[in-house]
C-alpha positions as CSV (number, residue, x, y, z in Angstrom):
1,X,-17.1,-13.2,20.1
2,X,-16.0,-11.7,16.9
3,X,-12.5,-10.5,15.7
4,X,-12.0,-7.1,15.2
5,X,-8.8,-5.5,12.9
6,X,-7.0,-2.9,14.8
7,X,-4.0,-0.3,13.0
8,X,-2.0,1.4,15.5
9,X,-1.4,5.2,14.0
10,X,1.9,5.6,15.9
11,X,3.9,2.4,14.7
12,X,2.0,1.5,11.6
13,X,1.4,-2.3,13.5
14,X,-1.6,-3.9,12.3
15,X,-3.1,-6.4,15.0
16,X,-6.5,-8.6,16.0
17,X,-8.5,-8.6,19.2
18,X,-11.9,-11.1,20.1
19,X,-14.0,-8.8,21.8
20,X,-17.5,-8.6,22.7
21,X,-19.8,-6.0,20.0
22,X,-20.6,-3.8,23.0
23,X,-17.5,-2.6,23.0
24,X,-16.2,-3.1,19.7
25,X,-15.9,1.1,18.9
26,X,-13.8,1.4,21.9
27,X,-10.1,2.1,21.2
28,X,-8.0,-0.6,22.2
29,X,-4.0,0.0,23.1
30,X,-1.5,-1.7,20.5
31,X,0.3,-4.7,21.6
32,X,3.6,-3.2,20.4
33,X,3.4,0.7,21.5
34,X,0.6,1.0,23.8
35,X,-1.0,3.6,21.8
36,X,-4.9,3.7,21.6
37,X,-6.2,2.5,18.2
38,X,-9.1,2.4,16.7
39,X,-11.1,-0.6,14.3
40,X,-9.8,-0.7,10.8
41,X,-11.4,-2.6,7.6
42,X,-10.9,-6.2,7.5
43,X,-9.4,-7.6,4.3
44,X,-10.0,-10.7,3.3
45,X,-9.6,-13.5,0.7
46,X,-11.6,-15.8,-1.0
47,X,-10.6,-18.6,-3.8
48,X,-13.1,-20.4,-5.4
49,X,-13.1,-22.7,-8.5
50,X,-14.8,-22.3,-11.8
51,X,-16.8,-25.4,-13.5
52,X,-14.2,-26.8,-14.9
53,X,-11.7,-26.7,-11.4
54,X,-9.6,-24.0,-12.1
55,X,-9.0,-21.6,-8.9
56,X,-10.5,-18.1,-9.5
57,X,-9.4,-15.8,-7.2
58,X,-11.8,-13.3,-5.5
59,X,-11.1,-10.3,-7.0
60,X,-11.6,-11.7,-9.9
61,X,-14.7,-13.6,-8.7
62,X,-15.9,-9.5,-7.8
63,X,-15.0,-8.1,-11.1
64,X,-16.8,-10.5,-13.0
65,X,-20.1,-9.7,-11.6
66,X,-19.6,-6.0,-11.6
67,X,-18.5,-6.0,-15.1
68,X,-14.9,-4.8,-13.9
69,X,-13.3,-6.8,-17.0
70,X,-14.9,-4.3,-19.1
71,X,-17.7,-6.6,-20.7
72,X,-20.8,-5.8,-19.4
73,X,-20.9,-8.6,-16.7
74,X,-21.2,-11.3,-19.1
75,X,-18.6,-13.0,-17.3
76,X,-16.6,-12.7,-20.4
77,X,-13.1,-12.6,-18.6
C-alpha cells in the first residue's frame, strides 16, 4: 500500500498514512488535533553523482535539464 502526505489546516502538523488507493481522497483525521485533512504534495529528494563522483543534488539535477541555470540545457552549470 502506498504512503500518502497529509497537512492538517488547524495545527499546521504535517504527517504520513499507508493506505489503500481506494481511499486515498478521503480525508483522514490528524494524529495531533483530530481535525480532518486532506492529501498534500509529497516532497522529495534525490542526490545523485556526476561522472566524475561529485554529489549533485536534485534540484540541480532538474535545472540542468530544463535549462534553469540560464544556458540553454547544455548542462553548462
Amino acid at each position: 500500500m502506498p504512503i500518502y502526505e497529509y497537512l492538517c489546516n488547524t495545527c499546521k502538523n504535517r504527517f504520513d498514512k499507508i493506505q489503500s488507493m481506494q481511499t486515498s481522497q478521503e480525508k483522514t483525521p490528524c494524529p495531533d488535533c483530530g481535525t480532518l485533512s486532506s492529501r498534500t504534495l509529497s516532497l522529495f529528494a534525490s542526490i545523485t553523482k556526476s561522472p566524475g563522483g561529485d554529489r549533485i543534488p536534485a534540484e540541480v539535477m532538474a535545472g540542468m535539464e530544463s535549462g534553469g541555470c540560464n544556458c540553454g540545457g547544455a548542462n553548462c552549470c
